[in-house]
C-alpha positions in Angstrom: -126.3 -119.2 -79.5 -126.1 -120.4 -75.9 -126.3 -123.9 -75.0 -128.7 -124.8 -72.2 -127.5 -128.3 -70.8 -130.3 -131.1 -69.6 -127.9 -133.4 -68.3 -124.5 -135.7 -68.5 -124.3 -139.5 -69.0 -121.9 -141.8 -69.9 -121.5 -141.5 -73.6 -121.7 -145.3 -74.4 -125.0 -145.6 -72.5 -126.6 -142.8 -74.0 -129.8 -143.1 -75.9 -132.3 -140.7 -77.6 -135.4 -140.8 -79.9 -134.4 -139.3 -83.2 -136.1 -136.1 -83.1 -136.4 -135.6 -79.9 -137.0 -132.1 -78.8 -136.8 -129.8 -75.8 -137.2 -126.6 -74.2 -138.6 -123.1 -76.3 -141.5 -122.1 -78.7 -140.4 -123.5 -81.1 -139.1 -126.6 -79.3 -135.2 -126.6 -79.7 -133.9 -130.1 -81.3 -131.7 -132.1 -78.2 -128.4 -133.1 -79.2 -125.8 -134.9 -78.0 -121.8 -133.3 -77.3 -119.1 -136.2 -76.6 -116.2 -135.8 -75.1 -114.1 -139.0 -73.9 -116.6 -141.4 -71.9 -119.1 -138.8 -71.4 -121.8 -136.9 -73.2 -123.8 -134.0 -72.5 -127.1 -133.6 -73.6 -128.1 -130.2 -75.0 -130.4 -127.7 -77.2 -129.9 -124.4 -78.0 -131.4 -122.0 -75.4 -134.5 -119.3 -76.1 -133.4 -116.3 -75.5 -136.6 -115.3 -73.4 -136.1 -118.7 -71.1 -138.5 -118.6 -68.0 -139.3 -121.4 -66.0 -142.8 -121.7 -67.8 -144.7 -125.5 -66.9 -144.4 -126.3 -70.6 -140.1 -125.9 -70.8 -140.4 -127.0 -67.1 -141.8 -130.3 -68.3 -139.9 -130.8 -72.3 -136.8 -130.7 -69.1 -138.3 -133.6 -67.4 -139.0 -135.5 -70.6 -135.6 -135.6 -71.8 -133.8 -136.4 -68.9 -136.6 -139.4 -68.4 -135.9 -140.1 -71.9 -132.2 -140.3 -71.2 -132.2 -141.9 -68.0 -133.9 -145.1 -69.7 -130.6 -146.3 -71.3 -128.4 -145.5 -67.8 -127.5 -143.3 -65.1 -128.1 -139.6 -66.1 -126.8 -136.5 -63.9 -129.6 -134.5 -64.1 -129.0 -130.4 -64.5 -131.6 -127.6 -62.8 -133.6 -126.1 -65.5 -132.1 -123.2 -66.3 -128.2 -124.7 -66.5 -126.6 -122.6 -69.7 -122.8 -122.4 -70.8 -122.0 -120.0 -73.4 -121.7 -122.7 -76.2 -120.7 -126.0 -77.5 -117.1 -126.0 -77.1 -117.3 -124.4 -73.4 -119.5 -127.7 -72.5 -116.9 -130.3 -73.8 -114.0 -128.3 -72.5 -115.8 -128.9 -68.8 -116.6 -133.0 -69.7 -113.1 -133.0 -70.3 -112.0 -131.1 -67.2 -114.2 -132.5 -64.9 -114.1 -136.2 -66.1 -113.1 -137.5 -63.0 -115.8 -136.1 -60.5 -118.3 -136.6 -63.3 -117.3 -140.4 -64.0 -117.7 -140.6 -60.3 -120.9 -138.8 -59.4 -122.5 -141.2 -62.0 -121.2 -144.7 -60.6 -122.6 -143.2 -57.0 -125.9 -142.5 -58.7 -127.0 -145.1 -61.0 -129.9 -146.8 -60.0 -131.1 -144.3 -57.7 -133.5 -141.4 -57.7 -134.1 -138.5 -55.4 -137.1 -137.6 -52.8 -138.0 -134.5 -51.4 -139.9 -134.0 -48.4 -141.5 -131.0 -46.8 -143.1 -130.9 -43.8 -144.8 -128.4 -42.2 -147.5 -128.1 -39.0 -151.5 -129.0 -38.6 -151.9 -125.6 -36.8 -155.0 -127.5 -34.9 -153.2 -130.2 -34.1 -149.7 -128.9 -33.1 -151.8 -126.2 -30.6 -153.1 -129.3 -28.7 -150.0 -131.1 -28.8 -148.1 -128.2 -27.2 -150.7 -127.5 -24.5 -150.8 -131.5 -23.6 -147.2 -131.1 -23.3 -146.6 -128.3 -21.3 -148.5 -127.8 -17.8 -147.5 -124.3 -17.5 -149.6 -123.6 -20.7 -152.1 -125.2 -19.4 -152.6 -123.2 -16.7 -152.0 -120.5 -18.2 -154.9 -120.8 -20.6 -156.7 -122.4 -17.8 -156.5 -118.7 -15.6 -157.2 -116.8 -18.9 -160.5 -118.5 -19.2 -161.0 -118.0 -15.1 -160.6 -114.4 -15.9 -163.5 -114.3 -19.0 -160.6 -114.3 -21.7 -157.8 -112.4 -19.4 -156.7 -109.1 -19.5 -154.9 -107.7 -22.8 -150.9 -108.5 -21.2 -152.7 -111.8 -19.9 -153.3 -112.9 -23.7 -150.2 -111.1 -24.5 -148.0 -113.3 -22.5 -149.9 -116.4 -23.4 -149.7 -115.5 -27.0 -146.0 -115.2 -26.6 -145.5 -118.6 -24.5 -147.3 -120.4 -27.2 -145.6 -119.1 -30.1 -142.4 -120.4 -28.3 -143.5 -123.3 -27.6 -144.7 -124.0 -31.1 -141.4 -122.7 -32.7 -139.3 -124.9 -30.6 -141.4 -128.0 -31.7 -140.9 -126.6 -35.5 -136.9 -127.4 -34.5 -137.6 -130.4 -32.6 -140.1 -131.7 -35.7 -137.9 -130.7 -38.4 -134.7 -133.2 -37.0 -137.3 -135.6 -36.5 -138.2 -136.0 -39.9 -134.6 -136.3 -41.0 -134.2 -139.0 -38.4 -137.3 -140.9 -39.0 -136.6 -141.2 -42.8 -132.8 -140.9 -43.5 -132.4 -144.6 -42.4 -134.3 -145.5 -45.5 -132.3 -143.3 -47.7 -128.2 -143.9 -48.6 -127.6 -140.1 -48.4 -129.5 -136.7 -47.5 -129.4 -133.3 -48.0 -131.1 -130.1 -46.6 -133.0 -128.0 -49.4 -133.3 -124.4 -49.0 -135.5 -122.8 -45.8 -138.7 -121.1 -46.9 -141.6 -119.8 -45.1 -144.8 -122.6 -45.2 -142.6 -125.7 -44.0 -140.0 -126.6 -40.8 -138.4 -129.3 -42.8 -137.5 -129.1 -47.0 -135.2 -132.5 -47.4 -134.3 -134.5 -50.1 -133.0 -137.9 -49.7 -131.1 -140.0 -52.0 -133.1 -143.7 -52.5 -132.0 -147.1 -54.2 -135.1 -147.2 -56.9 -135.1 -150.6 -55.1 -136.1 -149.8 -51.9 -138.2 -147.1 -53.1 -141.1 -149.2 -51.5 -139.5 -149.1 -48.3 -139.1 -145.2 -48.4 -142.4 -144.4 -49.1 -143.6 -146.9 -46.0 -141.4 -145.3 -43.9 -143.2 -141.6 -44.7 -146.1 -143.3 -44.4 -145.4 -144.5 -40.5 -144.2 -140.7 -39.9 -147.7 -139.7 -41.0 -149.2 -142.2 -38.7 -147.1 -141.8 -35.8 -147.0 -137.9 -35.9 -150.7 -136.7 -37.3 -150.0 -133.2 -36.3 -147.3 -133.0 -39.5 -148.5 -132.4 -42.9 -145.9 -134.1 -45.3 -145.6 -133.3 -48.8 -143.7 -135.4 -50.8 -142.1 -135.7 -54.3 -141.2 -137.8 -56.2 -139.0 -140.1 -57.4 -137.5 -137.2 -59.2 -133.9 -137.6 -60.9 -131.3 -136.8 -58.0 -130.8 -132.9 -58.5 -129.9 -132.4 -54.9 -126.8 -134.9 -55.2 -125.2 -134.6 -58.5 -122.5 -131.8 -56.9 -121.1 -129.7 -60.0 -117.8 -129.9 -59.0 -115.4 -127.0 -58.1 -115.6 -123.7 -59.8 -112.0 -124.3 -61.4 -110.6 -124.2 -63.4 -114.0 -124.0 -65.8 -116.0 -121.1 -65.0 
């Protein structure tokens, strides 16, 4: 049976509800594999796992669960070794970096922010901006609308200028926030957003975080900003080398 793998903790701080269960249909009992001063915690894996809300949140749950007692490197969903003895032959490999990983992250949890444009808003902002727009749009509407290469061109001068303010807005969100984060790290580019980053807070100053998006929304209204969490710090736990465990 595989082993799907929630998470690794330090083995003396490690605390579960008896019982406690996880991912599948049936829900698969968690467990708990030691090796030195760690632990993983584990379940069996369904063999038909998809990312489905209810495994999705049985995930959450027991690494929430686990986290109460002390720091827990939280796996993606989805994180499977071939069985038992495979996971505590990588604790024992790897228990340096993973000794490590959980010193640097106790005590702090993970926010990710997208942000993404108010077409609206960003279309005035540009056309404030840039005077050459202006008049642009200004002899379009001189013209009753232009001819078809007149709203050609403009079309193309304003879909420049918008893309280079996607660039210009999506390192100002890193710099407006990271100084209220210890570290940060760029998520994966998608269509729908200029800016996907996660950054790593002190569950301290988590107050101080979300003010800080909070002045970014006021000072820049043209930006929609999603954000999430506190989540458990996915984007920072850093699996290590791919040797020697595969």
């Amino acid at each position: 049976m595989t082993t799907y793998v929630y998470g690794i903790a330090a083995a003396s701080h490690l605390g579960l509800p008896d019982g406690m269960e996880g991912i599948g249909k049936p829900a698969c009992p968690v467990r708990i594999l030691k090796q030195g001063d760690l632990a993983a915690i584990v379940s069996d894996a369904p063999e038909d796992l998809k990312p489905k809300r209810r495994d999705l949140l049985a995930h959450q749950n027991v690494l929430s669960e686990a986290g109460a007692a002390g720091s827990v490197l939280p796996m993606r969903f989805g994180s499977l070794a071939p069985d038992d003895e495979t996971v505590i032959s990588v604790l024992g490999e790897r228990a340096d970096h993973y000794a490590e990983r959980l010193r640097t992250l106790d005590g702090r949890v993970e926010y990710n922010v997208k942000a993404s444009h108010n077409e609206q808003a960003v279309l005035h902002q540009v056309l404030a901006e840039n005077p050459e727009l202006r008049a642009m749009v200004e002899a379009n509407r001189r013209e009753g609308g232009g001819s078809h290469e007149q709203k050609l061109k403009l079309g193309e001068a304003v879909t420049s200028a918008v893309r280079a303010r996607e660039a210009s807005d999506s390192v100002e969100v890193r710099r407006a926030l990271e100084p209220a984060a210890e570290a940060v790290a760029e998520g994966p580019e998608g269509t729908g957003w200029l800016a996907n980053v996660s950054f790593l807070v002190s569950r301290k100053a988590a107050d101080g975080f979300v003010a800080a998006v909070e002045e970014l929304k006021s000072t820049q209204p043209h930006l929609d900003l999603k954000v999430h969490g506190p989540l458990p710090p996915y984007s920072f736990v850093d699996p290590g080398p791919a040797e020697p465990a595969e």
